[in-house]
C-alpha positions in Angstrom: 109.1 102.0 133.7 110.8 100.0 136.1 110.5 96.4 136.3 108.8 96.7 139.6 105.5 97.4 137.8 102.3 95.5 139.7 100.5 95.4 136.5 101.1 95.5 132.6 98.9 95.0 130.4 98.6 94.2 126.4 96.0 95.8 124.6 95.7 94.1 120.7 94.3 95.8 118.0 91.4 93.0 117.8 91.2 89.6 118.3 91.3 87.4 115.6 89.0 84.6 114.7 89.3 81.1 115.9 89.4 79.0 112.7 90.6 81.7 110.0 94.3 80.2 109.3 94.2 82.8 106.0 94.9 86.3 107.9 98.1 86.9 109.5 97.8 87.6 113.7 97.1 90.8 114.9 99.8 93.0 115.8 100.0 94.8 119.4 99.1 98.1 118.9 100.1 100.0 122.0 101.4 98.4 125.0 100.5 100.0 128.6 102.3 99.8 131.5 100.5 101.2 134.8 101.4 101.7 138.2 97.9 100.5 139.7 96.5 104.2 140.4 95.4 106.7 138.6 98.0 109.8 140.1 100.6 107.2 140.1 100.3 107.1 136.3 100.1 110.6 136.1 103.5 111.0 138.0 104.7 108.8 135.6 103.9 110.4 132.4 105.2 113.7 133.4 108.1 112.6 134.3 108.8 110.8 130.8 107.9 114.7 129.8 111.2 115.9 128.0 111.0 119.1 125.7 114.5 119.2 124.5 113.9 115.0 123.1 110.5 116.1 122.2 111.4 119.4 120.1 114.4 117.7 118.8 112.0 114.6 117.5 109.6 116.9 116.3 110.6 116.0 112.8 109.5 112.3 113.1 105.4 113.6 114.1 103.5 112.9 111.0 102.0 116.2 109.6 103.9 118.8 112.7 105.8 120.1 110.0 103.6 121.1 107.1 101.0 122.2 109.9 104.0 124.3 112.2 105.3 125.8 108.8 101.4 127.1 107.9 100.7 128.5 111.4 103.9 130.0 111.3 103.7 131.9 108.0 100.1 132.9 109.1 100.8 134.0 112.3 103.7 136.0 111.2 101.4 137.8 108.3 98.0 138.5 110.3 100.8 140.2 112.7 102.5 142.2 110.7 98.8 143.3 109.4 97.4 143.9 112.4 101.0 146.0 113.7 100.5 148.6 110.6 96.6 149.4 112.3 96.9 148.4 115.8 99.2 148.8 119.0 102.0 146.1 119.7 100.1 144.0 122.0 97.1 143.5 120.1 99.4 142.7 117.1 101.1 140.1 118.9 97.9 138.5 120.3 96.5 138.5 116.9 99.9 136.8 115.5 99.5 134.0 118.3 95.8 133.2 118.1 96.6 133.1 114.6 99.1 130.8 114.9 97.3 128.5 116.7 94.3 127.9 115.0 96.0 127.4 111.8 98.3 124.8 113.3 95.5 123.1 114.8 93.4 123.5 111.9 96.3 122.2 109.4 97.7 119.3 111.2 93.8 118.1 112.1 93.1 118.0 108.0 96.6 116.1 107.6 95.8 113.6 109.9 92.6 112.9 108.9 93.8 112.5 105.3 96.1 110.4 106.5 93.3 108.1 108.8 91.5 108.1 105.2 94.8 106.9 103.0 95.4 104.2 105.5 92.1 103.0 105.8 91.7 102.7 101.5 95.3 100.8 102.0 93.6 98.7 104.2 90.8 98.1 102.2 92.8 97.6 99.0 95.0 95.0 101.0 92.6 93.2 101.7 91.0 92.9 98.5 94.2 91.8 96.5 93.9 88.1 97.9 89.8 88.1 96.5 91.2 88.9 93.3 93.0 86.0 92.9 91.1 83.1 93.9 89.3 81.1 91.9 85.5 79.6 93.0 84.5 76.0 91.6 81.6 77.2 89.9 83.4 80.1 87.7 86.3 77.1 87.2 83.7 74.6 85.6 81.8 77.4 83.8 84.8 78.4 81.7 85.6 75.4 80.9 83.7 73.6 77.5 81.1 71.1 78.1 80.6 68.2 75.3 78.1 66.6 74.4 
């Protein structure tokens, strides 16, 4: 957007605690730029709107492969199915819907799987530095008392 903006604003992924110097800051998850009014914005996003950058980034959306490649081979084979018992049309309808729902269905799984790996990173992440430290009371326990 154009520098001209009235209002931008910086939307962190949570805030982080006052007196923990341990955990690294937050990073900014999205940043969002408005225009003040609601139409405005929507002007604005459809005209960032480019299928011929989107399709030819289509590559870089996590799981539109897999779930594209699915839909396609499903659509194309409840199609050809449906064309050996039914007119043209109806064929082609059946191929779309098809299509569709196993996209949808496909890339909905894959991202979820994907939610779920990245919260077990996160969890694992921040486990690691638990591991490691060392409380006074296991420290004097292992050590040998004499008498």
């Amino acid at each position: 957007m154009s520098s001209d903006s009235p209002d931008t604003t910086t939307i962190p992924s949570s805030s982080k605690p006052p007196n923990d110097a341990t955990k690294a800051p937050k990073r900014i998850v999205y940043h969002v730029e408005t225009t003040g009014s609601y139409w405005g914005d929507v002007k604005e996003a459809i005209k960032r709107i480019s299928v011929r950058d989107d399709l030819s980034h289509i590559n870089e959306i996590p799981c539109a492969r897999n779930s594209l490649l699915s839909g396609i081979a499903s659509g194309v084979g409840i199609g050809v199915i449906r064309g050996m018992s039914a007119s043209v049309f109806v064929a082609s309808n059946w191929a779309v819907g098809t299509f569709m729902l196993i996209s949808m269905g496909t890339w909905t799984i894959c991202q979820r799987n994907r939610e779920e790996e990245r919260r077990r990173v996160q969890q694992v992440v921040e486990a690691i530095p638990k591991r490691f430290v060392k409380t006074d009371e296991s420290a004097s326990s292992s050590e040998p008392k004499s008498a």
